[in-house]
Backbone bond lengths (Angstrom), bond angles and torsions (degrees), N, CA, C in turn:
res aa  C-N    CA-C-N  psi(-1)  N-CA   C-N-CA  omega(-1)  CA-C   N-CA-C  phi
1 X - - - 1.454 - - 1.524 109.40 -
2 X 1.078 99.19 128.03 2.022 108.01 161.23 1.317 116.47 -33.46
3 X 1.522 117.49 148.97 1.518 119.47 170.87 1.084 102.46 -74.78
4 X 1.080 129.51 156.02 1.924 122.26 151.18 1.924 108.29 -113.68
5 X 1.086 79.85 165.36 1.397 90.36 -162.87 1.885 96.44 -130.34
6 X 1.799 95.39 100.36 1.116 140.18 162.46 1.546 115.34 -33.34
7 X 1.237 141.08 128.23 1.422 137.59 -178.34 1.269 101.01 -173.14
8 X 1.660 112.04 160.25 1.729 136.59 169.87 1.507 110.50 -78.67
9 X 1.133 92.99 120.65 1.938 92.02 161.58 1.549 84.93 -106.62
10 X 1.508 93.10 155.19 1.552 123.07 144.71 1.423 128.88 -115.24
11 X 1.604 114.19 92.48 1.338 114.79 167.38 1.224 146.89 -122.20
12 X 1.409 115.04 173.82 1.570 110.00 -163.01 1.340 105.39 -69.22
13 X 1.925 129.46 161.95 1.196 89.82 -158.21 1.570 99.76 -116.11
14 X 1.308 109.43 4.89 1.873 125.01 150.83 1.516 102.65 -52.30
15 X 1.339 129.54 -52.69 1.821 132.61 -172.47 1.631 90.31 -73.08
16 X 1.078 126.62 -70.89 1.763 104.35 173.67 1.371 130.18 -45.42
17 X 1.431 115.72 -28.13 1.454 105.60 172.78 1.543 122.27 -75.94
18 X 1.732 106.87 -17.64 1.318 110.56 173.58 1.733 119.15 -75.07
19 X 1.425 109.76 -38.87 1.505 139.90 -164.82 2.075 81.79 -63.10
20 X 1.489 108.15 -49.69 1.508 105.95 -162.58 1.464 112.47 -46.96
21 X 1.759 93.62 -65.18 1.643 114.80 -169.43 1.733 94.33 -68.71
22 X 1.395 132.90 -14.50 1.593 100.23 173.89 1.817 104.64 -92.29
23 X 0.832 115.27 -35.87 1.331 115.74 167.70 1.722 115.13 -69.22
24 X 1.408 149.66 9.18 1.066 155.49 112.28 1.563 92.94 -39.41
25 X 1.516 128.41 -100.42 1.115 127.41 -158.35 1.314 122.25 -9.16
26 X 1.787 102.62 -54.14 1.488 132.44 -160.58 1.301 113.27 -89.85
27 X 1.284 113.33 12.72 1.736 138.82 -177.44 1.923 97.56 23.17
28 X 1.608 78.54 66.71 1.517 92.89 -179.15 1.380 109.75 -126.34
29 X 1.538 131.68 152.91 1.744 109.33 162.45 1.682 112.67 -88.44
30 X 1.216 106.69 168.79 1.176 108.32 -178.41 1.302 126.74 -45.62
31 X 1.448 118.53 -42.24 1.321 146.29 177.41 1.703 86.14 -51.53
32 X 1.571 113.39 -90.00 1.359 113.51 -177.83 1.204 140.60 -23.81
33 X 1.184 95.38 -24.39 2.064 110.18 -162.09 2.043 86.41 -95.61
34 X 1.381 113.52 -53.04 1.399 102.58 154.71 1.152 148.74 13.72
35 X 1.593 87.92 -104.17 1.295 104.28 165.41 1.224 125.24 -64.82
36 X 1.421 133.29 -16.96 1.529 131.70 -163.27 2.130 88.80 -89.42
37 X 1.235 99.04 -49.10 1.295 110.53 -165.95 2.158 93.86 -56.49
38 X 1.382 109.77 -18.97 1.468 101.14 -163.57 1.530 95.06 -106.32
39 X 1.286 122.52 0.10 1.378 123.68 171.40 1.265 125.52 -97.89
40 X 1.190 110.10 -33.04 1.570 129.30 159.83 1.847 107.58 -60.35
41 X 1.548 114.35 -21.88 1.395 90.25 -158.12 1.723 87.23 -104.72
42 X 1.688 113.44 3.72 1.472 112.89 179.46 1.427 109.57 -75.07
43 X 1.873 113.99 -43.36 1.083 130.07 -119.33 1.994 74.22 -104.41
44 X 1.208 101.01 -26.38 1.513 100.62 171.37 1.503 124.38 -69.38
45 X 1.246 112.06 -36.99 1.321 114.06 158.93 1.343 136.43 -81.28
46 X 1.447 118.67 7.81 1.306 151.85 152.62 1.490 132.71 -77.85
47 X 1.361 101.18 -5.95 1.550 135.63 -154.10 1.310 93.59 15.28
48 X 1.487 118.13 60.88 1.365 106.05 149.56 1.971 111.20 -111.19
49 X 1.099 103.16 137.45 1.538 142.40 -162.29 2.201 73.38 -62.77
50 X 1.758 99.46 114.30 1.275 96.59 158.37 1.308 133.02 -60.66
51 X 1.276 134.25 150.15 1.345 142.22 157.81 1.574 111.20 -81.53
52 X 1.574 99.37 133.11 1.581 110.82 176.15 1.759 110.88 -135.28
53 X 1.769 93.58 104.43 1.777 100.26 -171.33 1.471 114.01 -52.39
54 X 1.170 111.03 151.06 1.086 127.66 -175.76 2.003 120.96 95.19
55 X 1.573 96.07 -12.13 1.401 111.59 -178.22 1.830 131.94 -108.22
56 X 1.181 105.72 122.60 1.936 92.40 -163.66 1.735 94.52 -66.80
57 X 1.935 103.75 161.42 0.922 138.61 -146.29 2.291 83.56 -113.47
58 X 0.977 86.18 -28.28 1.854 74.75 176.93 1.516 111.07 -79.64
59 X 1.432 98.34 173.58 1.553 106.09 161.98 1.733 120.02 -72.67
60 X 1.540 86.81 157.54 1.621 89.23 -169.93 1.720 102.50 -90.95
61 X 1.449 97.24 155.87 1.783 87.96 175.15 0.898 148.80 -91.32
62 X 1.129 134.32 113.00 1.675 130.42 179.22 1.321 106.09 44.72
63 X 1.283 135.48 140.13 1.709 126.13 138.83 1.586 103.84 -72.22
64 X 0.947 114.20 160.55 1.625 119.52 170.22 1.569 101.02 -132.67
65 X 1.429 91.26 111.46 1.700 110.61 154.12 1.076 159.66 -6.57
């Protein structure tokens, strides 16, 4: 496993109460919902096309008629 690298946020504590209940939803912890939310917003400025587990990375096929 990766190191992680430990640090302070300072936040508002209306933006934490929102960050909580959407990461509840996302049966995520706060920490988790975080980072996903801060990787998505890298990987966007990377224009690389997020990844979402559980989902294939190819194209889907054809509908058929």
């Amino acid at each position: 496993m990766a190191v992680r690298k430990p640090f302070l946020l300072r936040i508002d504590p209306e933006l934490w109460a929102d960050l909580e209940a959407w990461a509840q939803d996302e049966l995520r912890s706060v920490n988790g919902q975080i980072e996903y939310l801060l990787r998505q917003a890298v990987q966007k400025r990377k224009g690389v096309q997020p990844s979402v587990p559980g989902t294939e990375t190819e194209k889907e096929p054809p509908e058929v008629s």
